[in-house]
C-alpha positions in Angstrom: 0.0 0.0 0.0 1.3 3.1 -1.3 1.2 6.3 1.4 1.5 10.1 0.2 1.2 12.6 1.9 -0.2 15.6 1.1 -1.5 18.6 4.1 -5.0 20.3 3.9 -5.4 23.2 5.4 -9.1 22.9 5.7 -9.0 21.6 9.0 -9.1 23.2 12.8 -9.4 21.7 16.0 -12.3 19.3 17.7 -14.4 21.1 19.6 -15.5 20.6 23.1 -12.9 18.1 23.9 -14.6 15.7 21.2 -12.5 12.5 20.5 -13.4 10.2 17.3 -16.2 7.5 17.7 -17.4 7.6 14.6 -15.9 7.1 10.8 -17.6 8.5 8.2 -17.2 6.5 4.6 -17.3 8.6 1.6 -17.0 8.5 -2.0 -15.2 11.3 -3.9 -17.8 11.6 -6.8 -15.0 12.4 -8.9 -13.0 10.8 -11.6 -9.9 10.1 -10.5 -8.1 10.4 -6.7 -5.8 12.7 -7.9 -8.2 14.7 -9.1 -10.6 14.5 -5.6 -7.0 15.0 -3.4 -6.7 18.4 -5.5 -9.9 19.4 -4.7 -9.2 18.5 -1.0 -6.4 20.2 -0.4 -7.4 23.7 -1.9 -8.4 26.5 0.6 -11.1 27.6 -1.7 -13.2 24.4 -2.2 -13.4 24.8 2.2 -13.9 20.8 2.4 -11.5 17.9 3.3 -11.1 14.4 4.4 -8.5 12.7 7.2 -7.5 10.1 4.2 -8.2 9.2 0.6 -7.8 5.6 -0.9 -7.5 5.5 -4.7 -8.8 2.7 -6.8 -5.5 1.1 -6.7 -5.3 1.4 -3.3 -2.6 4.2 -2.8 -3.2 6.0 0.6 -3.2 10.1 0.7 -3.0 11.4 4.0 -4.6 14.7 4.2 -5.4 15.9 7.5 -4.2 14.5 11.1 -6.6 12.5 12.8 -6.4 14.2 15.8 -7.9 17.2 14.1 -10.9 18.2 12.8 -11.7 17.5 8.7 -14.4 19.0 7.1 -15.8 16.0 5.3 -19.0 15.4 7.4 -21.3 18.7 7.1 -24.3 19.3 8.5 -26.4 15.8 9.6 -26.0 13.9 13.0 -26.0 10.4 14.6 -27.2 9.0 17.5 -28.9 12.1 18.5 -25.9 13.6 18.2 -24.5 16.7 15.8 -21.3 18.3 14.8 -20.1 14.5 13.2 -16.8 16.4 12.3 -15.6 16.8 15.8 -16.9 13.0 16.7 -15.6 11.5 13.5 -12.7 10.8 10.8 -13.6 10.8 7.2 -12.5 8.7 4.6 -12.8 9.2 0.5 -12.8 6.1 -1.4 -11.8 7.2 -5.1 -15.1 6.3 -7.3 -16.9 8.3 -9.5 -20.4 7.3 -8.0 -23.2 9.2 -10.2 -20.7 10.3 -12.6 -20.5 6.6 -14.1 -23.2 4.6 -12.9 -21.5 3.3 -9.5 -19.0 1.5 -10.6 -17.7 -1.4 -7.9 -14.9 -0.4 -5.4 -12.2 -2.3 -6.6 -10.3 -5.2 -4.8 -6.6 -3.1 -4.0 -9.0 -0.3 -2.9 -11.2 -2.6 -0.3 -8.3 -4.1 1.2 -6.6 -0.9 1.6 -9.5 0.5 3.4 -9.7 -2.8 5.5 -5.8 -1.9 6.9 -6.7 1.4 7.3 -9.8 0.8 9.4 -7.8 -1.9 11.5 -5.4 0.9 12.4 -8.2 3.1 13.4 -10.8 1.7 15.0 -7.6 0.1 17.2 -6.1 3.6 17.2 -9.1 5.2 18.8 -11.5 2.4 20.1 -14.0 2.5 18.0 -16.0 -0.4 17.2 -17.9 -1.6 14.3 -21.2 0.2 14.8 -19.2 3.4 14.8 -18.0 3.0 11.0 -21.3 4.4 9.0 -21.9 6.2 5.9 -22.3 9.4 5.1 -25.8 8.8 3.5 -26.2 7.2 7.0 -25.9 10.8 8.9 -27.1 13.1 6.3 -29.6 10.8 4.3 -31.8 14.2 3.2 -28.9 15.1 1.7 -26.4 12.6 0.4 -26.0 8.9 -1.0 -22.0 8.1 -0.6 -20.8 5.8 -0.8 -23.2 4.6 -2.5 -25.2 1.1 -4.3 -22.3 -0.8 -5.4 -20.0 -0.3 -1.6 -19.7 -3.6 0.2 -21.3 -2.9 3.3 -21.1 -6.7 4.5 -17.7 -7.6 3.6 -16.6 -5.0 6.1 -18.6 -6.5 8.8 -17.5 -10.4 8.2 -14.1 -8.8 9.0 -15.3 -7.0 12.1 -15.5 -3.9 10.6 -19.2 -2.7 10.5 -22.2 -4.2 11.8 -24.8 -6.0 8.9 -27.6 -8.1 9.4 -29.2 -11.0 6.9 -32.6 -9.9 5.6 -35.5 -10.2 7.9 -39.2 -9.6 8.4 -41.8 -8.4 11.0 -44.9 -6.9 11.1 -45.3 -3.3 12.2 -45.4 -0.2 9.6 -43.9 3.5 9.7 -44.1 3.6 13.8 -41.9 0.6 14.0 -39.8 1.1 11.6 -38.7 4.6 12.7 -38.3 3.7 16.1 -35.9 1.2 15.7 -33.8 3.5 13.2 -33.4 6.4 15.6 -32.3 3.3 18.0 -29.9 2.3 15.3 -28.7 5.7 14.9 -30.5 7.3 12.1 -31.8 11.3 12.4 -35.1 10.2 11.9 -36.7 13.8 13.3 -34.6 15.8 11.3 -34.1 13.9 7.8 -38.0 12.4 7.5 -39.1 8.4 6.9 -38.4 9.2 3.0 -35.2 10.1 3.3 -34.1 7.3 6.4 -36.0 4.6 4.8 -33.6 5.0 1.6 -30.9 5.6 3.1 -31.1 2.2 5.4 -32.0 0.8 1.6 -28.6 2.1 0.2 -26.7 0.6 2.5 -28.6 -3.4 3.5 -30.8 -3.5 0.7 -29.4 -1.3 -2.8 -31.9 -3.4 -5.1 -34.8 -2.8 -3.4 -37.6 0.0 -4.4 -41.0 0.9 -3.1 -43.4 1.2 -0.2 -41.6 0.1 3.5 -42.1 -3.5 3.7 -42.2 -5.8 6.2 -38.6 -7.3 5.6 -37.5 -3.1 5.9 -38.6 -3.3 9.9 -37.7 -6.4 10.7 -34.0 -5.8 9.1 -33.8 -2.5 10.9 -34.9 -3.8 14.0 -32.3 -7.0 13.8 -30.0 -4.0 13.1 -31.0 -1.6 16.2 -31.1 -5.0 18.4 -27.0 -5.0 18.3 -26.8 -1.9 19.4 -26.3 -2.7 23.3 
């Protein structure tokens, strides 16, 4: 695994003696790495990441992950807001929309399973701290997207997934067991959670909230102890 680095200086300090617990997964929506680490590290684009993995799993180093990147925006998890403070962000290089999702290839996954090894060790985070960005801003955004393998990063350890499962209940259920899981239910609207749970445990699936929707989501907000 290749590292470069490369300093941002869109970055400043946690705030309120906030530590990492989370890490935020992104993808860079743009067509190459070098072109999204460019973008990252100009003052004038006001938006960063802690690390970027290209598609042949070269490592950029962009911001310490002590401090605070601005990669997250505005969204919240667990109840909780300012995910920048509370997280580290990484950019996997994929051009998302711009292609039709194209699949994260294989040097770029294992690079990103090292690199989560290191941190979640690094900082004590466990797997139902690694979540996506469409998982804390779901009104908003849909990185990293259909095609990222959600459950090949929890048979390692790495993120928490559940097989499909179904129970009866409707909206009521189904929202209370996301804003157990961690979803801003409140602030982002059923629409908006119910797709975003979709993206991420169930990409091919369209349509009214079905029964196999609550009981996966309450499997899901049942490991959360």
């Amino acid at each position: 695994m290749r590292l470069i680095r490369r300093s941002s200086p869109n970055f400043g300090p946690r705030r309120d003696g906030l530590t990492p617990e989370l890490v935020v997964i992104h993808h860079t929506a743009m067509l190459t790495g070098e072109a999204a680490v460019g973008r990252l590290v100009d003052p004038a684009a006001e938006v960063s990441a802690h690390w970027v993995i290209g598609e042949d799993g070269t490592l950029w180093s962009l911001v310490d992950e002590a401090e605070r990147a601005w990669h997250a925006g505005a969204g919240s998890w667990l109840g909780r807001g300012d995910v920048n403070s509370r997280s580290i962000g990484i950019e996997l290089a994929n051009a998302g929309p711009l292609t039709d999702f194209p699949p994260f290839p294989e040097p770029q996954m294992a690079a990103l399973e090292a690199l989560l090894d290191g941190i979640l060790g690094r900082w004590g985070i466990g797997a139902r701290g690694v979540i996506a960005h469409s998982d804390m801003a779901p009104e908003r955004k849909a990185d990293p997207g259909p095609a990222f393998d959600w459950r090949r990063l929890a048979l390692g350890g790495r993120a928490l997934w559940v097989e499909e499962c179904a129970a009866q209940g409707g909206e009521t259920a189904f929202a209370a067991a996301a804003e157990r899981f961690g979803y801003p239910v409140t602030e982002a609207g059923m629409p908006a959670v119910l797709a975003a749970f979709r993206l991420r445990f169930r990409p091919w699936v369209t349509g009214p909230l079905a029964p196999v929707d609550v009981g996966t989501m309450q499997a899901l907000a049942d490991l959360i102890v």
